[in-house]
N, C-alpha and C positions, 0 to 999 in steps of 0.2 A: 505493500500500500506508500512552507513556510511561513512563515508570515512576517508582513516586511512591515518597519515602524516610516512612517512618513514625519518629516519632521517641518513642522510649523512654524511662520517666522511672529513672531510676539504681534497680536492683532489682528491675525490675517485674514482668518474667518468670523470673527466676530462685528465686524463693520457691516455683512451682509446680510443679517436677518433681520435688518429693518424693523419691520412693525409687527414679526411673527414674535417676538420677547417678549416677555411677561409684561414690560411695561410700555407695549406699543401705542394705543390709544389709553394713555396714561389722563388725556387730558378734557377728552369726551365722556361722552357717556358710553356706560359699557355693552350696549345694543351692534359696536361695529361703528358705524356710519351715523355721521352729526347729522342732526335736525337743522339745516338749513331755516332763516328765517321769514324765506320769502313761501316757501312752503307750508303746508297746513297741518297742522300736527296733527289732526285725525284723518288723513288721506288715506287713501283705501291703497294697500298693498298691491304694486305690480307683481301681477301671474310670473313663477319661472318656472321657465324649461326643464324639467326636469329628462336626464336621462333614462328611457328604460332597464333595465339589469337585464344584464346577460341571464340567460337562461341557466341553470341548473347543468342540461345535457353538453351545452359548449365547452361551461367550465369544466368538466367532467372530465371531457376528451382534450380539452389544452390539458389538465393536470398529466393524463395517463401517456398524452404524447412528450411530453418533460420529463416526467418519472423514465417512461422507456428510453429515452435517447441518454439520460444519464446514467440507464443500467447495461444498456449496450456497447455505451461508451469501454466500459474495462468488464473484466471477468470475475464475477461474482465469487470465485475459487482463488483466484489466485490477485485479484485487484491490477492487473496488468492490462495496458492497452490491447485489446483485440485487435487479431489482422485477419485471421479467418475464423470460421465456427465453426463447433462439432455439436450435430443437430442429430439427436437419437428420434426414435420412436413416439415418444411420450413427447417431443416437438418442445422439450428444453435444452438449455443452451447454455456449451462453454466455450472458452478459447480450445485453440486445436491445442497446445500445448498441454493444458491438463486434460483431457480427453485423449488424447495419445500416453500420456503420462500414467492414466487411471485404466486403460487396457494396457496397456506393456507391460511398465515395470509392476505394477499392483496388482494386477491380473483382474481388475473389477470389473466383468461385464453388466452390471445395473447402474441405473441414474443416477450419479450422486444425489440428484434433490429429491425424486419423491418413489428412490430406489425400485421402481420397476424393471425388471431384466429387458437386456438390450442386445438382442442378437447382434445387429450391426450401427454402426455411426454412419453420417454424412459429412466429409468437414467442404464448408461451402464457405462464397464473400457475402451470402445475403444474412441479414440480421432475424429477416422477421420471416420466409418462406417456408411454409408447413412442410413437414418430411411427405405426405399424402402429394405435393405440386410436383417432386423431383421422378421423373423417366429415368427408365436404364441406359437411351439416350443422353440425360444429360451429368450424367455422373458414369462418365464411360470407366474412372481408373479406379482401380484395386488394388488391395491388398488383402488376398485369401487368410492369409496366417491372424489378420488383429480382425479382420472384419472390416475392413473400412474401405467406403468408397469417396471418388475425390471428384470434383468438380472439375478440376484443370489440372495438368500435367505441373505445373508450377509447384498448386499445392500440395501436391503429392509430395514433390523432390524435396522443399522446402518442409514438410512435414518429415519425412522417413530419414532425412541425413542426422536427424537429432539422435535417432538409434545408435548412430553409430559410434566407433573408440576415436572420439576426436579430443585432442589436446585442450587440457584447461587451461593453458596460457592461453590470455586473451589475443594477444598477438601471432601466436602460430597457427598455421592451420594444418598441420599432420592430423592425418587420420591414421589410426593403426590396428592392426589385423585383431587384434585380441587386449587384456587386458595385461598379459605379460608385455607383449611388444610396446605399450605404452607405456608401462612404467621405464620397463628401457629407455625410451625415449624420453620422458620428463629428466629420468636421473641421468642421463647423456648431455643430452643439448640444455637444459634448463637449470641442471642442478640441485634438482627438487625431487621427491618422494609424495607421493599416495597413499594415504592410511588403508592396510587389507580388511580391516575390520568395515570399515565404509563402503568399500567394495564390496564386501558379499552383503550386507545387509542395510545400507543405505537406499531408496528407492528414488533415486535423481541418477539424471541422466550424466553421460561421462563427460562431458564438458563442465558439469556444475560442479563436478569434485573442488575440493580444493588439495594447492601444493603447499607444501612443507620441505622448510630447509632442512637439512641432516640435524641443524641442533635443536630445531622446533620440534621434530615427530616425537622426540622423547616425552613432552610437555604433553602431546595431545594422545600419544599412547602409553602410560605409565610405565608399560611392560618392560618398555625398553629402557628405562632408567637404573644405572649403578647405584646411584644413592636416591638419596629422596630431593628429590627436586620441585618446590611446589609453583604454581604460578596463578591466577585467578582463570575461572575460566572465559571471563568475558572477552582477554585480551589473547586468546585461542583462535585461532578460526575454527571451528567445528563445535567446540567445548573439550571436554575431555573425558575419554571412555572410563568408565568407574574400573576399579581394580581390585581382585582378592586379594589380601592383606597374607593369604597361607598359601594358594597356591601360586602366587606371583602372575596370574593371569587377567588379560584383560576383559569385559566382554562390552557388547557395542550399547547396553542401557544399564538402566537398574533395574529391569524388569529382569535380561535377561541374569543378571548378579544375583536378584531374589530369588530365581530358580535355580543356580548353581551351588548359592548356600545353602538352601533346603535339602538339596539333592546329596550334597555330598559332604558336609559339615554338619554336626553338631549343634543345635543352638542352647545356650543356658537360659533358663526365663530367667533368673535372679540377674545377671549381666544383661540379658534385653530391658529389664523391667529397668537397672539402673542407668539404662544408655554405654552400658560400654560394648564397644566391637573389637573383633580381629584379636580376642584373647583366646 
């Protein structure tokens, strides 16, 4: 998913509100507009025009065409600018990124929003076109393996390259066979290393990884630490994977730590009840 201060020069806007200030007609009566002397003080009120009101149904449909241009505008998953859509079945709507994101690496074939199972996607440039409008004519390309059909040859390429082992420096564009050949490649040309823990169990794509220097992975994977070395984890890229304190290993949460302690240690209630670990 700023705000800029504007700065005033002493007076600048307050010389402009004229007679809207509390003490505009300070010096009339308080009805607005003086009674003129040549006029007759019980003169009968001129008629004003009064404007009609919009109707009800106008407003209605200005609010909902405002509302939707500001929800189309980015993706409700991820709050990023849209550049094409992935339009399931049930004719709701993400960016292609999380919809290719949410079959691939997550394996989710139901809606994110109102999780109805989704044999296939559409990823299209139109915002608002029912999946019912789209011909096999007009989404000619495929992808058998995710289920997805594409609009244009563009969106497809522009969609499918994100799969692949492409370099997380922002400036390279190596792509590489596998994920052994790209570490090669990071710790070759770049000088930097990939946490394996993040690899298998991280779900973003290979580009979003992040690099780490030879002295940083230490910080972000404990494992590899000679002594104890602490660091916060904010100033981490990633944070940093928790670590057993007895088997010296890492794992990629605390969920999966809280299954590993269960499983294979001991726990004391008297030490849990008084907060100590790793005894």
């Amino acid at each position: 998913m700023s705000t800029q201060t504007q700065t005033q020069k002493p007076g600048g806007q307050r010389g402009r509100r004229g007679n809207r200030g509390r003490g505009g007609n300070r010096g009339g009566p308080r009805g607005g507009k003086p009674v003129s002397a040549s006029e007759p003080k019980n003169a009968p009120a001129q008629p004003v025009e009064e404007k009609a009101p919009e109707s009800n149904g106008n407003m209605v449909e200005k609010t909902i065409a405002v509302v939707e241009e500001d929800e189309d505008a980015v993706c409700w998953i991820c709050a990023e600018p849209v550049k094409y859509y992935a339009v399931s079945e049930c004719n709701h709507r993400t960016c292609h990124v999380c919809g290719l994101r949410l079959r691939a690496l997550y394996k989710k074939l139901e809606c994110t929003f109102c999780k109805e199972p989704q044999t296939s996607v559409i990823f299209t440039v139109s915002p608002d076109a029912l999946w019912a409008s789209y011909s096999p004519d007009s989404i000619p390309y495929k992808d058998a393996k995710l289920a997805i059909s594409f609009e244009t040859q563009d969106i497809m390429e522009e969609s499918l390259i994100l799969l692949r082992f492409n370099c997380p420096e922002s400036t390279c564009d190596y792509i590489a066979n596998g994920w052994s050949d790209l570490k090669l490649h990071t710790r070759g040309t770049h000088g930097k290393l990939l946490c394996d823990l993040c690899i298998r169990f991280k779900k973003i794509f290979a580009h979003e990884h992040a690099l780490y220097a030879p002295s940083l992975l230490p910080l972000h994977l404990p494992s590899l630490q000679r002594g104890r070395i602490t660091a916060p984890k904010e100033q981490i890229d990633g944070g940093v994977h928790p670590l057993c304190e007895f088997c010296r290993e890492c794992f990629f949460g605390d969920d999966e730590l809280y299954a590993h302690m269960r499983e294979r240690h001991e726990e004391c209630f008297v030490c849990k009840r008084n907060e100590v670990k790793d005894q």
